[in-house]
PDB file of N, CA, C and O in Angstrom:
ATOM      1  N   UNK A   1      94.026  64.554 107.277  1.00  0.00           N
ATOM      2  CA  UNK A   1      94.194  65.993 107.429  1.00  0.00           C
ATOM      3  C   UNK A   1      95.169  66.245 108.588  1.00  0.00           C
ATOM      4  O   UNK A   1      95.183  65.465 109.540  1.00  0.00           O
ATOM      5  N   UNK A   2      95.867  67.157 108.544  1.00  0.00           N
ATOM      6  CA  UNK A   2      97.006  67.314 109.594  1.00  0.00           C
ATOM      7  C   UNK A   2      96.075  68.011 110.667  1.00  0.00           C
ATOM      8  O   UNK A   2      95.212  68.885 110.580  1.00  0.00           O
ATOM      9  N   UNK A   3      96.695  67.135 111.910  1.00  0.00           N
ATOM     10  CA  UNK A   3      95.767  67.638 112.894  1.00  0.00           C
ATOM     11  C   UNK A   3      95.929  69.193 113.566  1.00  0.00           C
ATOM     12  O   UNK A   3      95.173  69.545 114.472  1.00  0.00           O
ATOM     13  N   UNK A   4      97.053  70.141 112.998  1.00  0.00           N
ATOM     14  CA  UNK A   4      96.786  71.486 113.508  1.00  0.00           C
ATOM     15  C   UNK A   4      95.525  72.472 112.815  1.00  0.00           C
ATOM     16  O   UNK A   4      94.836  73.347 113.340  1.00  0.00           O
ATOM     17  N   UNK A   5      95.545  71.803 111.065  1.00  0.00           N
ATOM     18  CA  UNK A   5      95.060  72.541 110.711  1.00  0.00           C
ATOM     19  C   UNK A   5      93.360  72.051 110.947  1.00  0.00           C
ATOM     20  O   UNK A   5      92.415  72.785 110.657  1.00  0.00           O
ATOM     21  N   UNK A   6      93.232  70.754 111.491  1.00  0.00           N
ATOM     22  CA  UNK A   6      92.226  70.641 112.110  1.00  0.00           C
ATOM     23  C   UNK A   6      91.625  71.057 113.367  1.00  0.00           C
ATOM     24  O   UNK A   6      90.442  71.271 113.633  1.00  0.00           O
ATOM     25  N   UNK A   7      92.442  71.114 113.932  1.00  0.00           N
ATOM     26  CA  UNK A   7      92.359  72.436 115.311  1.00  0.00           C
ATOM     27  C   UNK A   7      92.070  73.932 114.703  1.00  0.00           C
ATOM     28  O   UNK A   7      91.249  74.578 115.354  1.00  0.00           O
ATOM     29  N   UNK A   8      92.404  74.318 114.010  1.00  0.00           N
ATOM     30  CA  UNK A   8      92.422  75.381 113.881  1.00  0.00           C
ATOM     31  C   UNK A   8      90.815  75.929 112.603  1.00  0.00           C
ATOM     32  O   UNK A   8      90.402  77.072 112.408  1.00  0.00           O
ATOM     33  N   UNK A   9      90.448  75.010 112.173  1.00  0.00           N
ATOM     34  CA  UNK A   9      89.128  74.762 111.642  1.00  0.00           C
ATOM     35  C   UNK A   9      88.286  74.935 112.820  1.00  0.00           C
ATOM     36  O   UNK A   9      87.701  75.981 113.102  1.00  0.00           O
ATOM     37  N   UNK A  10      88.258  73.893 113.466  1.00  0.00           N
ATOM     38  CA  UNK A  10      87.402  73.493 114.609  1.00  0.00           C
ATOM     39  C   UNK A  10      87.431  75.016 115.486  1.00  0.00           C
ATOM     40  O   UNK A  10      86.335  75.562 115.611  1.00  0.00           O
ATOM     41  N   UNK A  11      88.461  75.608 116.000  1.00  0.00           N
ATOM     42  CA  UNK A  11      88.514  76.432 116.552  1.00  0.00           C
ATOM     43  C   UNK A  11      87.552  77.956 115.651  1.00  0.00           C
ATOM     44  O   UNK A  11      86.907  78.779 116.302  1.00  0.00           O
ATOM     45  N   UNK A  12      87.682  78.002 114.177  1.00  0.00           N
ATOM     46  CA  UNK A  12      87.384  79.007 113.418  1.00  0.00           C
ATOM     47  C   UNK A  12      85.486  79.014 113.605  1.00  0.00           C
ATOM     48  O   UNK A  12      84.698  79.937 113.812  1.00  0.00           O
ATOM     49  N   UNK A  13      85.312  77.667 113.432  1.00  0.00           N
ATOM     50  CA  UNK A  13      84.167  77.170 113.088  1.00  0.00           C
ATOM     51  C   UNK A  13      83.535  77.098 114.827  1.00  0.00           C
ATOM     52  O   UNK A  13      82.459  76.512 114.947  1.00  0.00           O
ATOM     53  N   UNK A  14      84.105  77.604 115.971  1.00  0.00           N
ATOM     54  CA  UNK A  14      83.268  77.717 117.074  1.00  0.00           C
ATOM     55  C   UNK A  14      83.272  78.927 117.272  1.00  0.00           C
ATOM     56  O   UNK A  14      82.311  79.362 117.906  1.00  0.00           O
ATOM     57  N   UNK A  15      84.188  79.774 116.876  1.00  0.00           N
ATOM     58  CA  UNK A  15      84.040  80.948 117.018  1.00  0.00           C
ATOM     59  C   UNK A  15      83.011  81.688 116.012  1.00  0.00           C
ATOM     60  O   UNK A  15      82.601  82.777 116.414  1.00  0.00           O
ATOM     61  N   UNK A  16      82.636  81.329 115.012  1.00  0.00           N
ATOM     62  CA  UNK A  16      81.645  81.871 114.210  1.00  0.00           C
ATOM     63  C   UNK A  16      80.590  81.595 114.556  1.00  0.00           C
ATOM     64  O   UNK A  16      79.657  82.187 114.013  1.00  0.00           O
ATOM     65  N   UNK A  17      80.376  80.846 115.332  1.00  0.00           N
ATOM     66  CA  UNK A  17      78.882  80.071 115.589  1.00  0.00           C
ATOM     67  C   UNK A  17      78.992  81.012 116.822  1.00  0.00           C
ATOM     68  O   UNK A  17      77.836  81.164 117.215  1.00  0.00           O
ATOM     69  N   UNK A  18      79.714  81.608 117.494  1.00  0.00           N
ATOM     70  CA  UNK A  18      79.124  82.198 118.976  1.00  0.00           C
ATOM     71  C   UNK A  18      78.287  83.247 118.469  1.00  0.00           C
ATOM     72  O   UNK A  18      77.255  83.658 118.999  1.00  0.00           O
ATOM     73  N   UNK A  19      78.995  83.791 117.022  1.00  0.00           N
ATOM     74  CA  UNK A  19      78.339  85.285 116.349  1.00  0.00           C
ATOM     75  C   UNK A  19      77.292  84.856 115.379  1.00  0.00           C
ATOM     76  O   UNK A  19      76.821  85.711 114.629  1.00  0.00           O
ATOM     77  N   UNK A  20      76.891  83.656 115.315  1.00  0.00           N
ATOM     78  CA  UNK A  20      76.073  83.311 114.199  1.00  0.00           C
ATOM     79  C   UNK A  20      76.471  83.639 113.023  1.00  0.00           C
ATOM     80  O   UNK A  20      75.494  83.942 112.338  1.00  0.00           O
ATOM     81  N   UNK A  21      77.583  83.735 112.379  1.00  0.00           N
ATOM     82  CA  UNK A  21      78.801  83.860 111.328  1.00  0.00           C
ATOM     83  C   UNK A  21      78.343  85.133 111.122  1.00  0.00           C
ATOM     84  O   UNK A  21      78.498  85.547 109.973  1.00  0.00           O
ATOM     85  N   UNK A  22      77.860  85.821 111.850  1.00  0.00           N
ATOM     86  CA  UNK A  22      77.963  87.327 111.557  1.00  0.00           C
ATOM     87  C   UNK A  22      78.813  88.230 111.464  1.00  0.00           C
ATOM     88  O   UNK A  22      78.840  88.972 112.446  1.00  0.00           O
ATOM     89  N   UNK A  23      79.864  88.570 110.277  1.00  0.00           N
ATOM     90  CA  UNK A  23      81.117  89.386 109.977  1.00  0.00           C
ATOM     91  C   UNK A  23      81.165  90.583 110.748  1.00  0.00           C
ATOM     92  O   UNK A  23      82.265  90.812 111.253  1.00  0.00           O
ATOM     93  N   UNK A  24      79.966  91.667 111.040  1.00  0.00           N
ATOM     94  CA  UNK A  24      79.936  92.995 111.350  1.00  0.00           C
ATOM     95  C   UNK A  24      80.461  92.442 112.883  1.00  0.00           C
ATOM     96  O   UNK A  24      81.571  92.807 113.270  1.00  0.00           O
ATOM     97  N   UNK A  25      79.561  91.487 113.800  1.00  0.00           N
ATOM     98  CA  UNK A  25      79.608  91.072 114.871  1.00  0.00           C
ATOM     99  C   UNK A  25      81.537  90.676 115.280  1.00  0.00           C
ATOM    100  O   UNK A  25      82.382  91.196 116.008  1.00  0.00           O
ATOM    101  N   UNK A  26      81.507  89.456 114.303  1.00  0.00           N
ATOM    102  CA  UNK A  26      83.252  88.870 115.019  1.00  0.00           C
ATOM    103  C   UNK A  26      84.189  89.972 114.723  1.00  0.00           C
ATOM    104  O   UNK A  26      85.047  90.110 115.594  1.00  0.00           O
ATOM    105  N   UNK A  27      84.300  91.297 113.124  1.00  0.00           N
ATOM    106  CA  UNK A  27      84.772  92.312 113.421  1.00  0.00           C
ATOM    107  C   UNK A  27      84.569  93.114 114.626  1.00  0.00           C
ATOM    108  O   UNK A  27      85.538  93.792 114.966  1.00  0.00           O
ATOM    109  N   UNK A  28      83.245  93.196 115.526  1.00  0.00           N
ATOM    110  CA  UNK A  28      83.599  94.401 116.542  1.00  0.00           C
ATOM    111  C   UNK A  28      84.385  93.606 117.788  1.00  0.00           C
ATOM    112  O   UNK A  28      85.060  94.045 118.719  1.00  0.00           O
ATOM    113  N   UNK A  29      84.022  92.314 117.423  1.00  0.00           N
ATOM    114  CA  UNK A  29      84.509  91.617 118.532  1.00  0.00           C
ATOM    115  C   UNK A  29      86.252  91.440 119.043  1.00  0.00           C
ATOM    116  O   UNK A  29      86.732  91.316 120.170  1.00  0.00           O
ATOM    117  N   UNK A  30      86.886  91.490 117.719  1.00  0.00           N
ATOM    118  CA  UNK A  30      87.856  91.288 117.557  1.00  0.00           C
ATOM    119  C   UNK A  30      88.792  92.760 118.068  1.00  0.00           C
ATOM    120  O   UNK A  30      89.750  92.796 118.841  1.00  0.00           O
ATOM    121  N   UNK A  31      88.087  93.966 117.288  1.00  0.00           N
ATOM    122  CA  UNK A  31      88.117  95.342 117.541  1.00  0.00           C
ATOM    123  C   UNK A  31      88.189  95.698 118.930  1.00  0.00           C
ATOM    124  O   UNK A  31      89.010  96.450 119.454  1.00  0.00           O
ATOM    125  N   UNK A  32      86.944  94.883 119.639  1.00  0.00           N
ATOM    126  CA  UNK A  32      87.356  94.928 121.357  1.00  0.00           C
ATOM    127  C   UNK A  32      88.348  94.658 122.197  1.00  0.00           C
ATOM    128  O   UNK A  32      88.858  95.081 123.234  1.00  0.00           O
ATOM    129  N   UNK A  33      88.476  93.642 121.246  1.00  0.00           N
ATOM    130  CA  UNK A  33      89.832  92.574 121.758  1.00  0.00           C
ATOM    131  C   UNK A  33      91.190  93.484 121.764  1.00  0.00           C
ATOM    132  O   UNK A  33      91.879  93.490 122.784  1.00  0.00           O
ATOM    133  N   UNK A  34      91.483  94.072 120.890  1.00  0.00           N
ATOM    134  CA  UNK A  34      92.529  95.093 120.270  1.00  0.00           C
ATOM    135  C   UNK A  34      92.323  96.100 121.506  1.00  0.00           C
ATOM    136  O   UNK A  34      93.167  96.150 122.401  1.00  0.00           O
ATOM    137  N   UNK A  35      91.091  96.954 121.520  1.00  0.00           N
ATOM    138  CA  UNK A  35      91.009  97.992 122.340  1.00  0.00           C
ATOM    139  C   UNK A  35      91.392  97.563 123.797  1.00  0.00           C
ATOM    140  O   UNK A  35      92.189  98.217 124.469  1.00  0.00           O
ATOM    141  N   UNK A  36      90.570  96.040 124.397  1.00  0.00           N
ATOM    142  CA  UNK A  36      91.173  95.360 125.490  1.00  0.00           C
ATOM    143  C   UNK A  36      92.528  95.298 126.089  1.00  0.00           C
ATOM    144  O   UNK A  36      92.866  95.413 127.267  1.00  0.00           O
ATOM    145  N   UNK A  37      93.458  95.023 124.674  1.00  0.00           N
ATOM    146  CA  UNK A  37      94.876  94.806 124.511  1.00  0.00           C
ATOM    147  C   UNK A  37      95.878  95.819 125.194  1.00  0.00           C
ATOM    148  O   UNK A  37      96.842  95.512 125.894  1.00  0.00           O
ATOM    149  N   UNK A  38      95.510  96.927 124.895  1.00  0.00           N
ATOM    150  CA  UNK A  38      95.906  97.935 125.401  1.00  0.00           C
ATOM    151  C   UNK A  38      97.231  98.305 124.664  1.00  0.00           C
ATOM    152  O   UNK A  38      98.145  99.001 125.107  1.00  0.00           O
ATOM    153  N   UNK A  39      97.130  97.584 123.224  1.00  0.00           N
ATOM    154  CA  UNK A  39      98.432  98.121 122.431  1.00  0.00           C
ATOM    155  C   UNK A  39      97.929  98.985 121.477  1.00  0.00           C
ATOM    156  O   UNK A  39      96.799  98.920 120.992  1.00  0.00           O
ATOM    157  N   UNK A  40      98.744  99.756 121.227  1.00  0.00           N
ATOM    158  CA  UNK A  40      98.646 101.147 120.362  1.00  0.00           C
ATOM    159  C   UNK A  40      98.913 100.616 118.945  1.00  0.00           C
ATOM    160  O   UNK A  40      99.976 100.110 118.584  1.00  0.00           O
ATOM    161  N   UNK A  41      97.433 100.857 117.919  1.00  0.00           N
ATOM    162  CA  UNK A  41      97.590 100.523 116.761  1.00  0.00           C
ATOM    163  C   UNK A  41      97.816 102.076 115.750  1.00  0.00           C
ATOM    164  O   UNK A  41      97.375 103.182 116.065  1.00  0.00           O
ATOM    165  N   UNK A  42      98.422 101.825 114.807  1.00  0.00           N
ATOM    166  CA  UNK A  42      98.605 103.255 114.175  1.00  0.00           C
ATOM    167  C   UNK A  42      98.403 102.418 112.815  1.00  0.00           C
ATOM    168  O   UNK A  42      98.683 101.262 112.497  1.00  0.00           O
ATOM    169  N   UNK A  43      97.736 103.607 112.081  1.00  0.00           N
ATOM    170  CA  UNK A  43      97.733 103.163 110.734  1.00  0.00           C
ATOM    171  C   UNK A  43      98.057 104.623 110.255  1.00  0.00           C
ATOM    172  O   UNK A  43      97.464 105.599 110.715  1.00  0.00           O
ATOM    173  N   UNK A  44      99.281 104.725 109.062  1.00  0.00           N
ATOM    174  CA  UNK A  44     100.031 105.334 108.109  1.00  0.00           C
ATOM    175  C   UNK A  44      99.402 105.508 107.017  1.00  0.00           C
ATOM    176  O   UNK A  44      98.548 104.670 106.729  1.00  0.00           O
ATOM    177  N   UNK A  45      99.579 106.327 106.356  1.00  0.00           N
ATOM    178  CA  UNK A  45      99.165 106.558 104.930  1.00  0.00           C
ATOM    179  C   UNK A  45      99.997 105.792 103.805  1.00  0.00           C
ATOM    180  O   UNK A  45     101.215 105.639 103.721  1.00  0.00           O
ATOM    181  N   UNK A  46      99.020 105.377 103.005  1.00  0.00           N
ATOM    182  CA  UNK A  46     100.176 104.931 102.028  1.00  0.00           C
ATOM    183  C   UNK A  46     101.338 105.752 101.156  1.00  0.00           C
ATOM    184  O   UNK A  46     101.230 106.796 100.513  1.00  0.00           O
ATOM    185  N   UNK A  47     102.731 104.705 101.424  1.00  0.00           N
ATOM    186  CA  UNK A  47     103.626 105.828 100.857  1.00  0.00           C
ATOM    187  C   UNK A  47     103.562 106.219  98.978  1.00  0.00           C
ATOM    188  O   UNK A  47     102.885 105.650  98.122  1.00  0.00           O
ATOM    189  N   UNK A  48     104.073 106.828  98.893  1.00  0.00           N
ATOM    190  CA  UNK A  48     103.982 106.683  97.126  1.00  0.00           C
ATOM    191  C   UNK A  48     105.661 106.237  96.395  1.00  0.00           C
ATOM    192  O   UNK A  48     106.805 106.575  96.696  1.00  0.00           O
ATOM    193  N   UNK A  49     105.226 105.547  95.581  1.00  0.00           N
ATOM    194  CA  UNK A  49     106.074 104.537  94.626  1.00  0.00           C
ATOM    195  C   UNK A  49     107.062 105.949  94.109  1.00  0.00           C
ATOM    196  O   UNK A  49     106.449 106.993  93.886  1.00  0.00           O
ATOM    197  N   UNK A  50     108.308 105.931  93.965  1.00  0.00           N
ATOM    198  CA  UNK A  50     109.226 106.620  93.391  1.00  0.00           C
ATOM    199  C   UNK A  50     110.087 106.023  92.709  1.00  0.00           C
ATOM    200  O   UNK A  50     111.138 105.537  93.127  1.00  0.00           O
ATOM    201  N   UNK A  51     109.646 106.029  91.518  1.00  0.00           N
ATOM    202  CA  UNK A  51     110.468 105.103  90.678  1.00  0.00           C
ATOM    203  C   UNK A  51     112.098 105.314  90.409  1.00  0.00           C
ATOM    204  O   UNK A  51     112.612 106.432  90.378  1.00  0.00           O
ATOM    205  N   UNK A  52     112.760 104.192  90.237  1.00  0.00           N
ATOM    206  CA  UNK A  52     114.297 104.272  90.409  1.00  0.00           C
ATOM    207  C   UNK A  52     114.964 104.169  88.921  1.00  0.00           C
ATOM    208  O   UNK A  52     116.142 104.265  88.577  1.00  0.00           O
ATOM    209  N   UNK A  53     113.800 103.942  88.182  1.00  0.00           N
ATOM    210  CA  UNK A  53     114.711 103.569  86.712  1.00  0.00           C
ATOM    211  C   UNK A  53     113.552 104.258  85.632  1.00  0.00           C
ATOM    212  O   UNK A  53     112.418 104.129  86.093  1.00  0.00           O
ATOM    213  N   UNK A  54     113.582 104.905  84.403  1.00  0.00           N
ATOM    214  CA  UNK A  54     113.081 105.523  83.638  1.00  0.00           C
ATOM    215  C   UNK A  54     112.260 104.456  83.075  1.00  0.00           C
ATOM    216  O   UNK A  54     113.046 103.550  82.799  1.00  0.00           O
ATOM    217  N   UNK A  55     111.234 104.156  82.808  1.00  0.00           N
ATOM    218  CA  UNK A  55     110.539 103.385  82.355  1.00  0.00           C
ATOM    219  C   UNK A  55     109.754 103.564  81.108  1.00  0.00           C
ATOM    220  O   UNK A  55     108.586 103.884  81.330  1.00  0.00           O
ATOM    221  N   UNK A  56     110.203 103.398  79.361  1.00  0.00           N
ATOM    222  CA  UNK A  56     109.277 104.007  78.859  1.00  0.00           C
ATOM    223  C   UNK A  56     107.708 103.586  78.786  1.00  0.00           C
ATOM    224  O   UNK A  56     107.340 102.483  79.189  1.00  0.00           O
ATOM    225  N   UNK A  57     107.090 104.246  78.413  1.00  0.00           N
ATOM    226  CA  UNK A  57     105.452 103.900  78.695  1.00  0.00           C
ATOM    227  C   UNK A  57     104.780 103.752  77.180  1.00  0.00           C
ATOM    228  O   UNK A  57     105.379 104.354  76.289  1.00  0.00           O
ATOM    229  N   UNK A  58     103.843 103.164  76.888  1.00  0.00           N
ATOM    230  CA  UNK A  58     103.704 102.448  75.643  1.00  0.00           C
ATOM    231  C   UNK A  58     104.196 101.919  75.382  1.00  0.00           C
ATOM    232  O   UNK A  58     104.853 102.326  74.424  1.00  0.00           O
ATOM    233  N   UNK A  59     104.520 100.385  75.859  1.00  0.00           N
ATOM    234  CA  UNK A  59     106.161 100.203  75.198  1.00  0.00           C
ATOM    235  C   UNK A  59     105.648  98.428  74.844  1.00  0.00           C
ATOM    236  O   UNK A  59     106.441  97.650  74.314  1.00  0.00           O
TER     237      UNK A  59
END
């Protein structure tokens, strides 16, 4: 096995065990981490698709 992606197992697999692989838990944790960061996250709306070429439908 290539040894980064064995580092990086090992690393996944200690960090789940601090939360007892609890998802709700390593999400807020991570969430802290972000808020810690002190960088400004923005989330956008999704844009909408404007199609460029006539497409017939049933086709």
């Amino acid at each position: 096995m290539d040894d980064v992606l064995a580092e990086v197992r090992r690393i996944r697999e200690a960090y789940g065990e601090r939360f007892g692989f609890d998802l709700a838990a390593i999400f807020e944790d991570i969430r802290e981490k972000e808020r810690e960061g002190g960088h400004v996250h923005v989330t956008l709306p999704p844009r909408r698709i404007v199609p460029t070429v006539d497409v017939p439908l049933g086709v």
